[in-house]
N, C-alpha and C positions, 0 to 999 in steps of 0.2 A: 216252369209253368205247366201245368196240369193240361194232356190232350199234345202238348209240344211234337214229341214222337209222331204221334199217329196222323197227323195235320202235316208233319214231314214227309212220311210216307205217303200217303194219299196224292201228296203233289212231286212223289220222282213216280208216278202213274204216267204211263202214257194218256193222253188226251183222249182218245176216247175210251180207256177205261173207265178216267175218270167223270167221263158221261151219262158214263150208264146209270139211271133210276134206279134206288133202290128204294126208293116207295112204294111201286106196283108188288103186287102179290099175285099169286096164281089165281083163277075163278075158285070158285066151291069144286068139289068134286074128286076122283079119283087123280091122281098126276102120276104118271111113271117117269123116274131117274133112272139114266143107265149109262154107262160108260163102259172102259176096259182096264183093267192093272190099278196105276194107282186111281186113276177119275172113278172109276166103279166102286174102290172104298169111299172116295169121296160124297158119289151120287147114293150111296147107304144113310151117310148121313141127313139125307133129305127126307128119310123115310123109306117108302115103297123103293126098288130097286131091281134092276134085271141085267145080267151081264148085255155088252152090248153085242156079243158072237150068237149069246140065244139068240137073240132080237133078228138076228139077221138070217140065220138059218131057217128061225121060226117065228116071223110075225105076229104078232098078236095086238089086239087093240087092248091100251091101257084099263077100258070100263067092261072088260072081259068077265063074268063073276066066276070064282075058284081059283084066281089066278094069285101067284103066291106072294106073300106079304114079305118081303125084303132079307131073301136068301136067296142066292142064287141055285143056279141047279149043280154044279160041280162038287 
């Protein structure tokens, strides 16, 4: 039956994984992804992205303008 698999795994999900909404979307506007090692290749794929070690050394607000479009600085 077609979806079998996926309907399988969904429910060996812990409980509140499986709560979470994936309906909501972010607002309009600028969003920054960022993480470290593998989540930072991860948070790439969302778009915009910034290691999460810049982030911490060097603060910056996401709606910064010039701020670099989904490369890290390394």
């Amino acid at each position: 039956m077609a979806g079998e698999e996926t309907t399988r795994a969904i429910f060996a999900q812990p409980e509140w994984l499986r709560a979470v909404s994936v309906g909501q979307r972010l607002p309009e506007g600028r969003v920054l992804h960022t993480g470290c090692g593998t989540s930072f290749h991860a948070a790439q794929t969302g778009g915009w992205a910034e290691q999460a070690l810049e982030l911490v050394l060097r603060p910056q607000r996401a709606d910064r303008p010039g701020r670099s479009t989904g490369q890290s600085g390394w």
